[in-house]
LUMMAR-767123 format. One record per atom (N, C-alpha, C): residue in three letters; atom name; x, y, z. Coordinates in steps of 0.001 Angstrom, whole numbers, plus 500000, padded with zeros to 6 digits. Example, Ala and Ser with C-alpha at 12.3 -4.5 7.8 and 13.67 -1.06 7.14 Angstrom:
  residuo  atomo       u       v       w
      ALA      N  513190  494310  507800
      ALA     CA  512300  495500  507800
      ALA      C  513200  496700  507800
      SER      N  512850  497750  507080
      SER     CA  513670  498940  507140
      SER      C  512900  500030  507870
! end
This chain:
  residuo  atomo       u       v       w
      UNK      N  560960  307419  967623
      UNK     CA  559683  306686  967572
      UNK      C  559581  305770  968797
      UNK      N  558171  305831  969394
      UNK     CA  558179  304879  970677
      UNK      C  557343  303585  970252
      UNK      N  557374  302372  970888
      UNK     CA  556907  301097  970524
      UNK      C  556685  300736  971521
      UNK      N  554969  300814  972107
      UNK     CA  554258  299938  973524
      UNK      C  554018  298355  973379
      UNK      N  554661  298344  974359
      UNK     CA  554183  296276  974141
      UNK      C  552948  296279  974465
      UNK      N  552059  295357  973668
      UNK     CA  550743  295226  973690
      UNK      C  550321  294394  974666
      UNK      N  549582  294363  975715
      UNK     CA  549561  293292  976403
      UNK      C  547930  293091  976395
      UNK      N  546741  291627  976458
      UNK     CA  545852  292016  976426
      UNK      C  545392  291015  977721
      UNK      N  544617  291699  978927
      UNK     CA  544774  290865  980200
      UNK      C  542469  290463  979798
      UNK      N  542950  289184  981182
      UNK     CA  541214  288965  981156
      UNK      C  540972  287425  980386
      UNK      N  540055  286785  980434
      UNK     CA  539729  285623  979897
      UNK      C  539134  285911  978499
      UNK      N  537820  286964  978490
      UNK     CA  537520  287029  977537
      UNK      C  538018  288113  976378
      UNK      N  538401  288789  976786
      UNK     CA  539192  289904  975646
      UNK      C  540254  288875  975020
      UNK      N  541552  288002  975548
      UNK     CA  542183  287273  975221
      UNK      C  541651  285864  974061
      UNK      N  540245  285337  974276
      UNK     CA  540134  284659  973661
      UNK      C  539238  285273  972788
      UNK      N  538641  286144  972478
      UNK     CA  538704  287233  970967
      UNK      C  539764  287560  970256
      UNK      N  540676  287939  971441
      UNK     CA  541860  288163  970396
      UNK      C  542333  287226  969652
      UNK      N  542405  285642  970026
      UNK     CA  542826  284928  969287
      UNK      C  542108  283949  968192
      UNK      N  540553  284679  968721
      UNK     CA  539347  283944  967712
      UNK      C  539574  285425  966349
      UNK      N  539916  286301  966691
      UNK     CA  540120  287429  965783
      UNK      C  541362  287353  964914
      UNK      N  541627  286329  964823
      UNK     CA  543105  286342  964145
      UNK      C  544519  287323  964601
      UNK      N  544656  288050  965558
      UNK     CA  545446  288583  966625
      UNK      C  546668  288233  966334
      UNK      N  547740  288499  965539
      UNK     CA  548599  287458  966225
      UNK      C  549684  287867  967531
      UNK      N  549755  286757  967957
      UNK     CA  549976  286573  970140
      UNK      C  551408  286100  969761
      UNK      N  552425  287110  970169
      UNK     CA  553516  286389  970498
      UNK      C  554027  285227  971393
      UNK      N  553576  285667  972357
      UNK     CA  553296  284666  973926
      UNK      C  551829  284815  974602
      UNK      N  551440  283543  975071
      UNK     CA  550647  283732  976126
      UNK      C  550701  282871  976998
      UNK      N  550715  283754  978805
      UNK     CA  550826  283571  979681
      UNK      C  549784  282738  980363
      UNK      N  549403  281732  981257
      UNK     CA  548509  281205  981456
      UNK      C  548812  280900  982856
      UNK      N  547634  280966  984441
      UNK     CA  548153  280584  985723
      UNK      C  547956  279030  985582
      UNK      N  549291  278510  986257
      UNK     CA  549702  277287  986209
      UNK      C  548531  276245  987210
      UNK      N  548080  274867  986640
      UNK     CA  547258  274296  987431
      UNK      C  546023  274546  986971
      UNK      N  545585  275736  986351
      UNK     CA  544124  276192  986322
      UNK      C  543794  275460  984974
      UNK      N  542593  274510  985493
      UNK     CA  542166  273848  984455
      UNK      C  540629  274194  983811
      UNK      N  539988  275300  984603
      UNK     CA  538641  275486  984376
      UNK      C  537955  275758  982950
      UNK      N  536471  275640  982281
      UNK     CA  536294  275593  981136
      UNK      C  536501  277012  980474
      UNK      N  537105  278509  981249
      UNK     CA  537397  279536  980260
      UNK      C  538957  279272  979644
      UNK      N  539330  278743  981031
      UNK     CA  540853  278494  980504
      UNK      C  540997  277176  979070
      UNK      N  540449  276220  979202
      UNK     CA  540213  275511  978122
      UNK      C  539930  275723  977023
      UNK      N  539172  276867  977387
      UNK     CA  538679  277172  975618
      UNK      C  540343  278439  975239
      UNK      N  540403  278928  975870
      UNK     CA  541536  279556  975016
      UNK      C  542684  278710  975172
      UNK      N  543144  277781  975917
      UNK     CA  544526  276849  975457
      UNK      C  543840  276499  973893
      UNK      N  542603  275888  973858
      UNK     CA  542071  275218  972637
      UNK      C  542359  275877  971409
      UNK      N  541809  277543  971595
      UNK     CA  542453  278770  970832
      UNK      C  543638  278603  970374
      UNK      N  544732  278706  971172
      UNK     CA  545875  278627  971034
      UNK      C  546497  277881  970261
      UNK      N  546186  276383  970762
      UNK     CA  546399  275537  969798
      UNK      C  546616  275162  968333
      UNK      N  544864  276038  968101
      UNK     CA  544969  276133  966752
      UNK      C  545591  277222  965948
      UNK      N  546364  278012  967035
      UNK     CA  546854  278907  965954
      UNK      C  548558  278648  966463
      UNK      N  549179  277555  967060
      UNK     CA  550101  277198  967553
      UNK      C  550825  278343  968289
      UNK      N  550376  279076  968836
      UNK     CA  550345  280294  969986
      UNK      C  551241  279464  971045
      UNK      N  552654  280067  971397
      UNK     CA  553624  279731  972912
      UNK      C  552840  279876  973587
      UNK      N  553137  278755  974407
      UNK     CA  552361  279083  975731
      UNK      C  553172  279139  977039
      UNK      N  552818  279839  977800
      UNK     CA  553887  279383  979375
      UNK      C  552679  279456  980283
      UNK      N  553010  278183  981251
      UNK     CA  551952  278549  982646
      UNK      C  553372  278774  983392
      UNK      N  553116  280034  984099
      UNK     CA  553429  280746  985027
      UNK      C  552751  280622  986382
      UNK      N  553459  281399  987356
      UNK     CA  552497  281110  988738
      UNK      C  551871  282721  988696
      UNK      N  551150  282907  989833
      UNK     CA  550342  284122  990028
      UNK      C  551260  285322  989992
      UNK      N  552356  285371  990740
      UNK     CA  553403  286109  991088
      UNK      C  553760  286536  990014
      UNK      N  554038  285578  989276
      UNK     CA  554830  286507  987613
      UNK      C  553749  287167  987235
      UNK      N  552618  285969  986919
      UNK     CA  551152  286953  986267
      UNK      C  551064  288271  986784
      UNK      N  550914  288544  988013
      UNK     CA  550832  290001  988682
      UNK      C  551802  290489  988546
      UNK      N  553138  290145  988063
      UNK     CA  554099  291048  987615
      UNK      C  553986  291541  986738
      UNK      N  553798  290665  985311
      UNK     CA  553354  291184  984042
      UNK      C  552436  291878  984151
      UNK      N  551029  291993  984524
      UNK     CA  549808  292490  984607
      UNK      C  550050  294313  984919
      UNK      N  549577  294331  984018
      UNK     CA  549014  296094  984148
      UNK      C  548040  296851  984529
      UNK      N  546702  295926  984547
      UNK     CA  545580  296064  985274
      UNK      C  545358  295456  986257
      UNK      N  545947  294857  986652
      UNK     CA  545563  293837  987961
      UNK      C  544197  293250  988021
      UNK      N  543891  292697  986978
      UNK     CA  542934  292277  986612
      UNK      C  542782  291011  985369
      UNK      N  543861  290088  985545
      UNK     CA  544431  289856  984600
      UNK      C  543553  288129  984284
      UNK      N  542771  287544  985702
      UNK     CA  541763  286595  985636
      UNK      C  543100  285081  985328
      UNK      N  544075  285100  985154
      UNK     CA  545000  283922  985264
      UNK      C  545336  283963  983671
      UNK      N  544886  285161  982840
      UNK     CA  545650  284670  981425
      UNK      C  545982  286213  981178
      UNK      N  547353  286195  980104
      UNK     CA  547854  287492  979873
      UNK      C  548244  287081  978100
      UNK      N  548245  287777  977332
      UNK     CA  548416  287700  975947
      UNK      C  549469  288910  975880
      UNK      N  550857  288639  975301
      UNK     CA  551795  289448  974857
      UNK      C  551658  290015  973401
      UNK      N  551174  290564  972537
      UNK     CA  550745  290780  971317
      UNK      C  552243  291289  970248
      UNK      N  552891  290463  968992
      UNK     CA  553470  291450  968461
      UNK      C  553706  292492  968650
      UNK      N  554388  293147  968445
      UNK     CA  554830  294761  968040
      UNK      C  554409  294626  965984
      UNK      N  555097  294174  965450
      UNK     CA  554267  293989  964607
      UNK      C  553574  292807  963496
      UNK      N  553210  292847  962718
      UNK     CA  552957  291598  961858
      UNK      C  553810  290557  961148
      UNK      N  553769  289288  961683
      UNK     CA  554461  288559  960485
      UNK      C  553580  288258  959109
      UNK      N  554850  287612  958201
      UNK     CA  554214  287428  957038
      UNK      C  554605  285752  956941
      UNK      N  554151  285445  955824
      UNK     CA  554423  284154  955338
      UNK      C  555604  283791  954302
      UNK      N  556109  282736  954802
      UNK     CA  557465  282046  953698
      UNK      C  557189  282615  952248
      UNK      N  556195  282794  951772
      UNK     CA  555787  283056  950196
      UNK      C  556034  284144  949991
      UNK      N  555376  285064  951066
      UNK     CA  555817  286807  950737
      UNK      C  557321  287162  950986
      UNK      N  557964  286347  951580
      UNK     CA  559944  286728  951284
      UNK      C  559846  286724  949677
      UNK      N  559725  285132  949683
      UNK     CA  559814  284726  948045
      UNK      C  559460  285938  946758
      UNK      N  558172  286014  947392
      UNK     CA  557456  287297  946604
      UNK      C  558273  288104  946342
      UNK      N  558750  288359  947485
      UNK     CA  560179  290312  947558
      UNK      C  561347  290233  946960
      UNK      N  561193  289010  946352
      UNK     CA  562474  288641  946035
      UNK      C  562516  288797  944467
      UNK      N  561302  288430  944155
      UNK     CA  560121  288120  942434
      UNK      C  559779  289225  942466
      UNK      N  559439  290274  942565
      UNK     CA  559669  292066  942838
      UNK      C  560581  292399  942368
      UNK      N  561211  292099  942954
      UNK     CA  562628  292695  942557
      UNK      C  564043  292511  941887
      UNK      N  563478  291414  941141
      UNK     CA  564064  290555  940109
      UNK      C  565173  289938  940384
      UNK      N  565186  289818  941357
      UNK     CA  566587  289534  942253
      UNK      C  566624  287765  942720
      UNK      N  567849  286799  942659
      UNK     CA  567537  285754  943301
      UNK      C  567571  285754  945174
      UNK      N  566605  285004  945527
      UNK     CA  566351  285199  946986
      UNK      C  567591  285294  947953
      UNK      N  567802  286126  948703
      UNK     CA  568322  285911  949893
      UNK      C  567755  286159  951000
      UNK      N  567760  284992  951762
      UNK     CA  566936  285059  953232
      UNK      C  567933  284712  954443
      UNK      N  567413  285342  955294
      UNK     CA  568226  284875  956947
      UNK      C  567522  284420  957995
      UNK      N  568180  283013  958466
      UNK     CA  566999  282304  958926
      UNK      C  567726  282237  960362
      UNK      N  567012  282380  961326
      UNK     CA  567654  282511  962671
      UNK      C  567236  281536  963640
      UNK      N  568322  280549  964039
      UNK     CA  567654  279488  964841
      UNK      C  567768  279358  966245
      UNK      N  566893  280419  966785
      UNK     CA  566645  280310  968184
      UNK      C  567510  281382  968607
      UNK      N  567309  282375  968559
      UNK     CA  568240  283992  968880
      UNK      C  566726  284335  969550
      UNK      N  567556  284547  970969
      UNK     CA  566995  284610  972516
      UNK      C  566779  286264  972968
      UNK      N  568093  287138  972077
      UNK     CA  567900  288487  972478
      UNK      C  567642  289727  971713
      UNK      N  566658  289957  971952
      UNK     CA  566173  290591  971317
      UNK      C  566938  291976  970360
      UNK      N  567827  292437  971337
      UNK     CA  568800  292998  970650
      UNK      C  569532  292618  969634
      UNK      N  569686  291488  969447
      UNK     CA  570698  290805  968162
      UNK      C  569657  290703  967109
      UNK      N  568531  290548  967437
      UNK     CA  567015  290285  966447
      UNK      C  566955  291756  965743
      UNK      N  566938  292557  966763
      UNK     CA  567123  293625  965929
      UNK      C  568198  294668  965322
      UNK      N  569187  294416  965631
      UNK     CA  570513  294158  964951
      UNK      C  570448  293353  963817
      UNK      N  570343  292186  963719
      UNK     CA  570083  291472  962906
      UNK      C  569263  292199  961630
      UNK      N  568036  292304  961916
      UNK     CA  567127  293247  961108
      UNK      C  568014  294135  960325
      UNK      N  568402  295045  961365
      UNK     CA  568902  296333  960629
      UNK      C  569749  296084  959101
      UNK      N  570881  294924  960002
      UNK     CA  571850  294146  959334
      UNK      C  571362  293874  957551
      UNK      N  570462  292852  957853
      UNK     CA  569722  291853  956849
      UNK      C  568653  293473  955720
      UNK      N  568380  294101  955885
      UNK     CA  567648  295170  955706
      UNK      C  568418  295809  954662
      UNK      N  569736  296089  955202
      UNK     CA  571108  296905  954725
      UNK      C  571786  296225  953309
      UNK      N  571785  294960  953470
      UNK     CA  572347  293686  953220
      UNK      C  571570  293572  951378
      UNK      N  569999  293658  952255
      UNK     CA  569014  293816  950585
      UNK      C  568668  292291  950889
      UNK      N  568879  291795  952374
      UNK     CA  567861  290474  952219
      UNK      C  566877  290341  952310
      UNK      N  565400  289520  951657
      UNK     CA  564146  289628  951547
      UNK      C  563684  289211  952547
      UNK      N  564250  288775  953532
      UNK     CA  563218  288895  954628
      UNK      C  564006  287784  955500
      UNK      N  563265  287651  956835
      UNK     CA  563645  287051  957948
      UNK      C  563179  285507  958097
      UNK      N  563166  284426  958644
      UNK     CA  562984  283321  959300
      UNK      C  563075  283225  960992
      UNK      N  562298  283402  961476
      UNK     CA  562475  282667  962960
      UNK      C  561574  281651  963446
      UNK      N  561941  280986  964045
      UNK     CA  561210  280079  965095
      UNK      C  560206  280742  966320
      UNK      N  558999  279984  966208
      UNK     CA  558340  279980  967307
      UNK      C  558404  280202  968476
      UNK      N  559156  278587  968542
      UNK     CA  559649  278592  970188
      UNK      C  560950  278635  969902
      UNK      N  561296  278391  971765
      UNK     CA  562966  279446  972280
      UNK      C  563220  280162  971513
      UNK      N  562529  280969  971224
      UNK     CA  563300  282629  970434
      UNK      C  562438  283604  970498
      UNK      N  563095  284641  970512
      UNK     CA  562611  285854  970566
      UNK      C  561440  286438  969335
      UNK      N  560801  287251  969843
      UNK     CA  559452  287460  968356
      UNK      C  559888  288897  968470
      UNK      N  558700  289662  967479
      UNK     CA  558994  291043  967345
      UNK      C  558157  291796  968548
      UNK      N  559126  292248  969373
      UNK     CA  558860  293037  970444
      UNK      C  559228  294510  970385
      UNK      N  558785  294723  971348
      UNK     CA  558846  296441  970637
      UNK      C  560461  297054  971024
      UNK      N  561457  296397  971756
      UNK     CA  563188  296623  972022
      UNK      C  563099  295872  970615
      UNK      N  562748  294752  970304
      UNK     CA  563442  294557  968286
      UNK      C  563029  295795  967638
      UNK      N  561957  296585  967509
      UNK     CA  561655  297141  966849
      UNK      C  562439  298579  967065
      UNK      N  562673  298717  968167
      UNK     CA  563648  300253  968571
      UNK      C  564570  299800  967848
      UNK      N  565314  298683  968352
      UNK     CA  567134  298299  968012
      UNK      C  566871  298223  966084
      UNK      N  565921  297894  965565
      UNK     CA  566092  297667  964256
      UNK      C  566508  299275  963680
      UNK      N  566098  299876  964525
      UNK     CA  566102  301051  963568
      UNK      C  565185  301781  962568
      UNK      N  564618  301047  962355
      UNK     CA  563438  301289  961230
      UNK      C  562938  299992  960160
      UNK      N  563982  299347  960412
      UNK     CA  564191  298109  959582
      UNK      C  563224  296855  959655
      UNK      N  562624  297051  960524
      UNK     CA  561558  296423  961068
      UNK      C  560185  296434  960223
      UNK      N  559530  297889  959364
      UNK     CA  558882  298866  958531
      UNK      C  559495  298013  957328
      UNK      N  560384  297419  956932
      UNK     CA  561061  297055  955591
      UNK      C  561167  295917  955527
      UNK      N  561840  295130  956037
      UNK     CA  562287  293908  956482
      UNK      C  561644  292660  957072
      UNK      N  560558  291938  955873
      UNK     CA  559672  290985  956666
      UNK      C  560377  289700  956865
      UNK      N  559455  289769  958188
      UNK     CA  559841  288602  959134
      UNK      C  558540  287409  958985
      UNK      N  559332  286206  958549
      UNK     CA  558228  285110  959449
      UNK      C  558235  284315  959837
      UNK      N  557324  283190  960915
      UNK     CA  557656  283231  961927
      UNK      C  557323  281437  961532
      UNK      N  557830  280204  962086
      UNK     CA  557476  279207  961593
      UNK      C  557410  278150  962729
      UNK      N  557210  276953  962787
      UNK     CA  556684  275733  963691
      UNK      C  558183  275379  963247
      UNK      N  558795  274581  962642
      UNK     CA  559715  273766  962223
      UNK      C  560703  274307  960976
      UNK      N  562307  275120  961198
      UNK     CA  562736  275287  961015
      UNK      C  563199  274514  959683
      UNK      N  563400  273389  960384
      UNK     CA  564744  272241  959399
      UNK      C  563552  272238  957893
      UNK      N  562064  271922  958345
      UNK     CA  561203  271323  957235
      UNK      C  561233  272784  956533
      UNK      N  561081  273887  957074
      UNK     CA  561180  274885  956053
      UNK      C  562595  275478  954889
      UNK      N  563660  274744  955726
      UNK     CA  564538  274582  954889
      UNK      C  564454  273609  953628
      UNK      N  563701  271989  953759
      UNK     CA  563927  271752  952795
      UNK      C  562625  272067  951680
      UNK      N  561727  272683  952740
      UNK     CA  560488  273543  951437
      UNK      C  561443  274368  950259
      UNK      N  562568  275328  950957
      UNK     CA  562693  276194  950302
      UNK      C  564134  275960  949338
      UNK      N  564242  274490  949448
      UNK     CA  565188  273695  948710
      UNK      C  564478  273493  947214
      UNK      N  563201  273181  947673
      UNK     CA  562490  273087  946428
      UNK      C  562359  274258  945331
      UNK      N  562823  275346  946195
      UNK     CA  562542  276746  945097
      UNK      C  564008  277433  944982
      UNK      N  565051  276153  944637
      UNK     CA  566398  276392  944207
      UNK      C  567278  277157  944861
      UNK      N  566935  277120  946386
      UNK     CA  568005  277605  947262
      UNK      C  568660  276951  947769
      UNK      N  569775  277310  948230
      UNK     CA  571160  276679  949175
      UNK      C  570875  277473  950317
      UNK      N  572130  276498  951251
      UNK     CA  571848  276830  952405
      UNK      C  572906  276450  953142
      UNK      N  573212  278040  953895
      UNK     CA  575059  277866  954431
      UNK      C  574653  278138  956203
      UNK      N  575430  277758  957069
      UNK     CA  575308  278012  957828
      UNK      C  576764  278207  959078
      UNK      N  576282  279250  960087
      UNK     CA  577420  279603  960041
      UNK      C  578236  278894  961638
      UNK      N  579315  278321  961527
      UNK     CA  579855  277177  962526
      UNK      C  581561  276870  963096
      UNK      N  581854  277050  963518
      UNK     CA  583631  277483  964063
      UNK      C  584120  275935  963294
      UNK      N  583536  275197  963192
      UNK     CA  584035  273873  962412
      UNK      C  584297  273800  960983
      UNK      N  583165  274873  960055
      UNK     CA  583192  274792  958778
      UNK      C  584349  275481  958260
      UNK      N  584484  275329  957169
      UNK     CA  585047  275636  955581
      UNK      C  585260  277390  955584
      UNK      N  586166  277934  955465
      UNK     CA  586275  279386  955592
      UNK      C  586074  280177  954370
      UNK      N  584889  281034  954951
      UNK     CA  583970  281762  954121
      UNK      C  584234  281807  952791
      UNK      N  584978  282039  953041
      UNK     CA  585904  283303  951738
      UNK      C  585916  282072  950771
      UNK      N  586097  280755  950994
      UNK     CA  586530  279658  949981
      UNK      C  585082  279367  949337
      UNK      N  584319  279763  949376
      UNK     CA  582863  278800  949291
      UNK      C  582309  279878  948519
      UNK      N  581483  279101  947401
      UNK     CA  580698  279627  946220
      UNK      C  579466  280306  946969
      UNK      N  578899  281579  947694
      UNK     CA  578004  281655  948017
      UNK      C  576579  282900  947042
      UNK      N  576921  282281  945847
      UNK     CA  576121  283394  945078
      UNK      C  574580  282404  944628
      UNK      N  574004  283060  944091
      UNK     CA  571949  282606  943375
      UNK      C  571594  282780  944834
      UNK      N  570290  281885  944624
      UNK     CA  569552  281689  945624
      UNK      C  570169  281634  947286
      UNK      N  570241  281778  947965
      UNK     CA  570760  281422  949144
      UNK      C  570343  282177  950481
      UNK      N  570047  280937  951034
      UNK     CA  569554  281007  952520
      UNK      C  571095  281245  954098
      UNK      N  570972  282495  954661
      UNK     CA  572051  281834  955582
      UNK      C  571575  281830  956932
      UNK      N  572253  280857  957751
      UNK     CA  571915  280344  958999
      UNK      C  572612  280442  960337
      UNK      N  571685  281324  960955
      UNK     CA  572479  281765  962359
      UNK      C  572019  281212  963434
      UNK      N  572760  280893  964359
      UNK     CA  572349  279938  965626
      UNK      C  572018  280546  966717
      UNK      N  571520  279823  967180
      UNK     CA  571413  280273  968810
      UNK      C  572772  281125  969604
      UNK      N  572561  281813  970407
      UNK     CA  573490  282645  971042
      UNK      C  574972  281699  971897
      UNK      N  574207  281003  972585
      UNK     CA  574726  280131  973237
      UNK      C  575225  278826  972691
      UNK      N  574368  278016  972143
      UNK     CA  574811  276732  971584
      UNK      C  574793  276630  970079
      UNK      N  574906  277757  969489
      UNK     CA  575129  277870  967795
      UNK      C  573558  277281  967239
      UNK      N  573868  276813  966130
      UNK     CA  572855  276051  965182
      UNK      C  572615  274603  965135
      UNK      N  571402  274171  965779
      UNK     CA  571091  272992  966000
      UNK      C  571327  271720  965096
      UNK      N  572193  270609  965955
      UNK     CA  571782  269292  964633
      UNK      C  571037  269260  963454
      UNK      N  569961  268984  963892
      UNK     CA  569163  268922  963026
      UNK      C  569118  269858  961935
      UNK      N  569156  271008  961922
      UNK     CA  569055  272467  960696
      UNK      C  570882  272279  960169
      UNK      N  571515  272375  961100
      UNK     CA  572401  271892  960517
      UNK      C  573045  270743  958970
      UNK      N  572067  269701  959563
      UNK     CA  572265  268617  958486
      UNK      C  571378  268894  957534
      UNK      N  570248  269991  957811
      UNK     CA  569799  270087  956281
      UNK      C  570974  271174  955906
      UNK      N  571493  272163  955980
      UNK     CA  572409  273156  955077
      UNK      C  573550  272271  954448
      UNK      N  573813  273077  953223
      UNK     CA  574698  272418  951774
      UNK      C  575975  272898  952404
      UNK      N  576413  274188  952996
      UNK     CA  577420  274280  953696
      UNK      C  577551  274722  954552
      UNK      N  578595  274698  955600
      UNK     CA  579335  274961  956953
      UNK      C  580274  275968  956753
      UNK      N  579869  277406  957412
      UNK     CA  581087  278875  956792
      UNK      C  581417  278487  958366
      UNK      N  582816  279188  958180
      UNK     CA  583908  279714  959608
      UNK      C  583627  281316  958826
      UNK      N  583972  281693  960426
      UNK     CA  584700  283674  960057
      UNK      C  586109  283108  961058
      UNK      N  586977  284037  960500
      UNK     CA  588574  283506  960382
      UNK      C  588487  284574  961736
      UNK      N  589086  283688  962584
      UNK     CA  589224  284227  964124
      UNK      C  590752  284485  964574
      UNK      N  591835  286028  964776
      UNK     CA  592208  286179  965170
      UNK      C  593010  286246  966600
      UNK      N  591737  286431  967341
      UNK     CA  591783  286908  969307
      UNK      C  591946  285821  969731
      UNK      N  591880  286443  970920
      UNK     CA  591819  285203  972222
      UNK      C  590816  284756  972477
      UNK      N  589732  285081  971882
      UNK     CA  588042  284197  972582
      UNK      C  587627  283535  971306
      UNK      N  586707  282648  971141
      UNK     CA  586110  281902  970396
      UNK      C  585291  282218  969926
      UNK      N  584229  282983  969876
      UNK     CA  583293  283185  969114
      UNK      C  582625  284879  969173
      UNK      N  581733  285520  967873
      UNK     CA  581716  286416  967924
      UNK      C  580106  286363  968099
      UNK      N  579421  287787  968668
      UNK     CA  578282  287915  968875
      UNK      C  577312  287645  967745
      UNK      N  576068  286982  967965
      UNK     CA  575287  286842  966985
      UNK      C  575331  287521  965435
      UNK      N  574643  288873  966636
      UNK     CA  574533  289602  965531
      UNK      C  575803  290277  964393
      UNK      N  576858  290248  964860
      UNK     CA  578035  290479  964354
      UNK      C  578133  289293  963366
      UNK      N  578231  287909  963495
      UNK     CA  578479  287298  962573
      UNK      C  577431  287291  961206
      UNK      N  576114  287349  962313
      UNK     CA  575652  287233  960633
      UNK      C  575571  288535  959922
      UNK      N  576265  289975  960700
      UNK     CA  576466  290409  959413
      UNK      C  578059  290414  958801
      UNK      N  578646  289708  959618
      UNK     CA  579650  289344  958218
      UNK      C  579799  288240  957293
      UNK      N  579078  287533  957448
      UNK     CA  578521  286795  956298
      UNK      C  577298  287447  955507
      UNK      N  576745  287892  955970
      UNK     CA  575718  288750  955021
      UNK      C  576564  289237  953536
      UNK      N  577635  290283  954678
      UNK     CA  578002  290913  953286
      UNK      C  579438  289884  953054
      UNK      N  579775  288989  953096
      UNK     CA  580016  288032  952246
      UNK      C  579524  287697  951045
      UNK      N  578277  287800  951902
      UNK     CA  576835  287157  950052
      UNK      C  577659  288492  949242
      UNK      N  577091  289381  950116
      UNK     CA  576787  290789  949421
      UNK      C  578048  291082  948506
      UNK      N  579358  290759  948853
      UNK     CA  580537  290887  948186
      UNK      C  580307  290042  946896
      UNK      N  580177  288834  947136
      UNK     CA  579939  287823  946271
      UNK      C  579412  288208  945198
      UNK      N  577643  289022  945235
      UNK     CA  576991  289174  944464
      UNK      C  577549  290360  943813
      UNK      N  577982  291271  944343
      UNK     CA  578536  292572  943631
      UNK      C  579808  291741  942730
      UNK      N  580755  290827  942670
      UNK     CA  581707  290680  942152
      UNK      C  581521  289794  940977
! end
């Protein structure tokens, strides 16, 4: 199966798309340009809290496929997110208590969709990512998922930490995973439960951090310190997954 990145170039096609409910993974904007078309779609944007980057011309004409691109470029999904409620939902389906995987700030897209595949396999109801610094569903997530992408809803949020303690309210825990914490294997991780994967580079932020109930280690053998994203969270996945089968 092939997956085209959507790109939509031009002032006014772009700000339909986002008066159309569209949803815009990124949009590109030429840096400096303050004129009233460009205003009205930052304004757009805004309200639908749409990334933004001003770029210079050079990138714009890199990205650009028509060369015609007027100083704004719109990156479009590959495909749809859903909302915090519809995990919940998949979860109330299927009579099952929730498990979700919430990803804080995973940059490559390959681990996103790894991840997917992972979380898919796993029988978790769905995804969490962030807005900004992180990767959205692009059409390399959607190859690397495998298919999992079709199964496996994702959604997409402003503020991580506050959606953790929303979903505190609907009797979940929340582990996250950290070379400092408590080793896996010791820790009650069965009901409801949320788990938490960090950034590639600098793990899982302060802040999301201090909202999770616990801190997992994976028990490290080798000579290097840490294992790839996507690798860890699926061995904590099926941690849960052991858990719940036992």
């Amino acid at each position: 199966m092939r997956y085209e990145e959507s790109k939509i170039e031009g002032r006014n096609p772009v700000v339909e798309a986002l008066r159309s409910g569209k949803t815009i993974d990124k949009l590109f904007v030429l840096e400096g340009c303050q004129d009233g078309p460009i205003n009205t779609i930052l304004r757009e944007a805004r309200k639908k809290d749409t990334v933004v980057h001003f770029v210079s011309k050079e990138r714009l004409d890199q990205l650009s496929s028509t060369k015609h691109h007027q100083g704004v470029i719109a990156i479009c999904a590959a495909y749809q997110y859903v909302q915090v409620e519809d995990i919940l939902q998949n979860a109330r389906k299927k009579g099952e208590d929730p498990f979700i995987i919430l990803l804080d700030g995973i940059e490559d897209p390959h681990n996103l969709g790894a991840i997917l595949r992972t979380a898919n396999l796993a029988g978790a109801h769905g995804l969490i990512i962030p807005k900004n610094r992180a990767v959205g569903l692009t059409p390399t997530v959607a190859k690397v998922s495998a298919g999992a992408i079709n199964y496996t809803p994702v959604a997409r949020v402003t503020n991580m930490a506050a959606v953790i303690e929303q979903l505190k309210k609907e009797n979940l825990w929340f582990v996250c995973a950290d070379m400092g914490g408590e080793l896996m294997y010791r820790l009650n991780l069965k009901g409801p439960i949320g788990l938490v994967i960090g950034n590639e580079g600098c793990g899982v932020s302060r802040i999301v951090k201090e909202k999770c109930d616990f801190i997992a280690s994976i028990p490290m053998k080798g000579d290097i310190d840490s294992l790839n994203a996507s690798v860890a969270a699926g061995v904590l996945a099926y941690e849960i997954v052991r858990q719940r089968l036992g």
